[in-house]
N, C-alpha and C positions, 0 to 999 in steps of 0.2 A: 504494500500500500504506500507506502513511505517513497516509492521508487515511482509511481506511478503520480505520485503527487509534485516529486521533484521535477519529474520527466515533465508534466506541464505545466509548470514554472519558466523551464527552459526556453517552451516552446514560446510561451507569452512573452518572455524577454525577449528571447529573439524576434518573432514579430514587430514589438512594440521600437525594437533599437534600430530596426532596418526602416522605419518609417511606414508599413505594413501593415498600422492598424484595423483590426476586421471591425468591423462595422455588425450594430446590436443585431443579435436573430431576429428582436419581433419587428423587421423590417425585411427581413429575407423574402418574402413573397414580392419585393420592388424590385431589387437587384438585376435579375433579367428582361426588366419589363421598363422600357426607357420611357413610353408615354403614361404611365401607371406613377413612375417614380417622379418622372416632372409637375405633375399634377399633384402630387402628395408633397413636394417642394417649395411649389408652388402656394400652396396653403400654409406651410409652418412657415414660411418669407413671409407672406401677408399678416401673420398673426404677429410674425418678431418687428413688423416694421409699421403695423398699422398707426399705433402713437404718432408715426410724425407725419402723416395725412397721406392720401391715397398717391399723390405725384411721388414720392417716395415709396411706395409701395413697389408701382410699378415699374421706376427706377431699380428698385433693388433686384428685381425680378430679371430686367435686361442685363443687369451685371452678372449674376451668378450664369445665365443662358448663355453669355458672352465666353463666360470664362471656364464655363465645360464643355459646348458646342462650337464655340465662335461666333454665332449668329445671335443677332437682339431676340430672336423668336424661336430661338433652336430647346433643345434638351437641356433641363437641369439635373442633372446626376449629384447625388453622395454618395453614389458607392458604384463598382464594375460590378459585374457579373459574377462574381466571385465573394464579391460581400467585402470586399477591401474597398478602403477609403479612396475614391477614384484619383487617380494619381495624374499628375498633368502631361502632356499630350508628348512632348518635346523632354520629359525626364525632370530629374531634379527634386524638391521639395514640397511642392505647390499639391493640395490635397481638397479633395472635395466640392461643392458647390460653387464656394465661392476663390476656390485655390486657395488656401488662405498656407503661407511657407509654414511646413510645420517644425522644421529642426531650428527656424531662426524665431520662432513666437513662442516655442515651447518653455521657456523661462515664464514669459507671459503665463501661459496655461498654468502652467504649477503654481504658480503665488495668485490667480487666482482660485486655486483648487478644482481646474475645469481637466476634462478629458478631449483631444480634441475628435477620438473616437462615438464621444458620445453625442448622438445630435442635438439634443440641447445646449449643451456646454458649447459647440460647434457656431453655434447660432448664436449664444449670446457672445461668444470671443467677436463674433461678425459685427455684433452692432457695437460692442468697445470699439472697436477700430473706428466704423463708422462715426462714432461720438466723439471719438479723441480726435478726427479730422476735422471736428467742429458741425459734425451731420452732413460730412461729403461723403462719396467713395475714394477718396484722393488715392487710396491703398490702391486703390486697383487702377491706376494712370495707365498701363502697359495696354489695357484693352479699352481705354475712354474712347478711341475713333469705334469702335463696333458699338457700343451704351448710350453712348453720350447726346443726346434730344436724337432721338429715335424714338418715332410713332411706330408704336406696334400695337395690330388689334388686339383686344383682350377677350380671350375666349370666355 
């Protein structure tokens, strides 16, 4: 027992050190399903950004679709097919919805006591950033020509 306890120990370390974090089971029915997962994205966006009025809303919503898809109206992902934290396209650190660098914010995440596996924690790291830019996306500058005053219909 002791061996088998240790052994996924390991396994959780090494995931969690390679930047691999797997993303929660009761979400595993999204994973494979990119229009199921945007739409379920699409709602926790709305609910974490409704506070600062709907132009905001739908702002947030073209940032995260920017920055998993490329497109202002494409797919919001947090997670591959595999149940990993969808990792950015071109390699590197950049994780999930809204790529947010995990090995360079992971200070951040600890001394807030956030996971950035966990999608809550995930989400409220998103709006610190957004807040500490003063209520911009400033953090996500690299993709502002795909977001940036784009009309997109709202389904």
């Amino acid at each position: 027992m002791t061996k088998t306890i240790l052994g996924a120990l390991l396994v959780s370390l090494l995931c969690i050190s390679s930047g691999k974090a797997h993303a929660e089971a009761q979400y595993a029915h999204l994973y494979a399903d990119p229009d199921a997962q945007t739409a379920f994205m699409k709602e926790k966006i709305r609910i974490t950004f409704q506070k600062y009025g709907e132009r905001v809303v739908r702002q947030a919503i073209r940032v995260a679709s920017c920055e998993t898809s490329g497109v202002p109206n494409g797919h919001i992902l947090q997670w591959d097919a595999k149940g990993n934290l969808l990792p950015n396209k071109k390699g590197g650190q950049a994780r999930a919805s809204f790529q947010v660098m995990s090995r360079l914010h992971k200070p951040d995440f600890d001394r807030k006591g956030l996971k950035i596996e966990v999608l809550a924690d995930y989400l409220v790291f998103v709006e610190y950033l957004f807040n500490r830019n003063k209520n911009s996306f400033q953090d996500w500058y690299p993709s502002k020509h795909c977001w940036r005053n784009v009309q997109v219909a709202q389904k």
